[in-house]
C-alpha positions as CSV (number, residue, x, y, z in Angstrom):
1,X,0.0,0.0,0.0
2,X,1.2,3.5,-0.8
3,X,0.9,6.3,1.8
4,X,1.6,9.4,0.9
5,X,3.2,11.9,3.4
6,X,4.8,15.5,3.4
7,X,8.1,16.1,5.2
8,X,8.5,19.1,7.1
9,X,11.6,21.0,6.5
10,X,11.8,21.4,10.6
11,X,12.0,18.3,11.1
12,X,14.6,17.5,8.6
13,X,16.7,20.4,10.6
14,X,15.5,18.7,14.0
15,X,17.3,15.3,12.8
16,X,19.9,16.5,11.5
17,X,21.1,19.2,14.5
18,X,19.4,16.3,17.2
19,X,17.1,18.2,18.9
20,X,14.5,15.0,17.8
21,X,14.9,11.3,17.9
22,X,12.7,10.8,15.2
23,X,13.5,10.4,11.6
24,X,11.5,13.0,9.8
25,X,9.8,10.3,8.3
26,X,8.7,8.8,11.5
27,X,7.1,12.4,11.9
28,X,4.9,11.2,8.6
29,X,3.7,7.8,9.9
30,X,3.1,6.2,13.4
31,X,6.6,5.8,15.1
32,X,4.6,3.5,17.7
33,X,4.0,1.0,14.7
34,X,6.6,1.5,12.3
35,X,10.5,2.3,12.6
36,X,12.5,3.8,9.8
37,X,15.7,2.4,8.6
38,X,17.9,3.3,5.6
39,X,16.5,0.9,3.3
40,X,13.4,-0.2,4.9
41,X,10.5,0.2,7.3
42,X,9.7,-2.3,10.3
43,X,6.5,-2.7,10.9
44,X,5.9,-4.2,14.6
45,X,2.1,-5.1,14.3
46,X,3.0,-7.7,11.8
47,X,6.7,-8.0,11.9
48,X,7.8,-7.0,8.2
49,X,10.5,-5.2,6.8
50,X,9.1,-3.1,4.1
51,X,11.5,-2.2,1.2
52,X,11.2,1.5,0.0
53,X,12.2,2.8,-3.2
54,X,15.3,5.0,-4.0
55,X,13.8,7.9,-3.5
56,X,13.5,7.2,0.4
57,X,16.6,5.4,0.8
58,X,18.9,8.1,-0.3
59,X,17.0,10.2,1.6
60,X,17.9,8.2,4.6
61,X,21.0,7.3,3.9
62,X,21.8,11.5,3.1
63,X,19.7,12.6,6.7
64,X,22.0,9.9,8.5
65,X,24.8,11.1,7.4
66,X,24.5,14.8,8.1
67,X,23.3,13.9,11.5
68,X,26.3,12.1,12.0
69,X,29.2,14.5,10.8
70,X,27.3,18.0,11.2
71,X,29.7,19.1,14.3
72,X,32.9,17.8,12.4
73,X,31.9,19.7,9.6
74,X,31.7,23.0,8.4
75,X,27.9,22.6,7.2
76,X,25.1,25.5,6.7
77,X,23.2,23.1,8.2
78,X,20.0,25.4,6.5
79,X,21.5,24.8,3.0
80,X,21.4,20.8,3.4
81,X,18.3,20.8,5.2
82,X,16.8,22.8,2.6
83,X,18.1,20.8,-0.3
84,X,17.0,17.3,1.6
85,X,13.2,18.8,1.6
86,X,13.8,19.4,-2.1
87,X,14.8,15.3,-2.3
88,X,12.6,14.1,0.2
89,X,10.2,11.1,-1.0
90,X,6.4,11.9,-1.2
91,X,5.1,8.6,-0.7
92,X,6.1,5.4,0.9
93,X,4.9,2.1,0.8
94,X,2.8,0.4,4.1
């Protein structure tokens, strides 16, 4: 099933400077349920891993990243959140 979400640009900032836990696409679905990985999403009720397309996994992969080395680097943390909203997937599959 394909859901359709809208990711916030604040969250995307929130990630990526960790001031929130939850991946901005979390935000999007039920974090109680579901968990978001690079790749996939978990789904506890039933106990699948969901594949996502390549939209949402370099998405992931890119959020990870930059929440990972924004202090070592020299980032305008804006500028990447910015173009990540400009990247981010529009729907995902449930």
């Amino acid at each position: 099933m394909q859901k359709a979400i809208s990711i916030k640009k604040e969250d995307i900032f929130n990630f990526i400077v960790g001031t929130s836990g939850f991946d901005p696409i979390e935000k999007c679905i039920d974090p109680k349920r579901y968990e978001v990985y690079d790749e996939f999403i978990y789904d506890h009720k039933t106990g699948r891993a969901i594949e996502q397309n390549e939209s949402f996994c370099d998405f992931s992969s890119e959020a990870n990243e930059l929440r990972q080395h924004y202090k070592e680097l020299p980032l305008d943390v804006q500028f990447f959140t910015d173009k990540l909203h400009q990247s981010a997937p529009k729907e995902i599959t449930l």
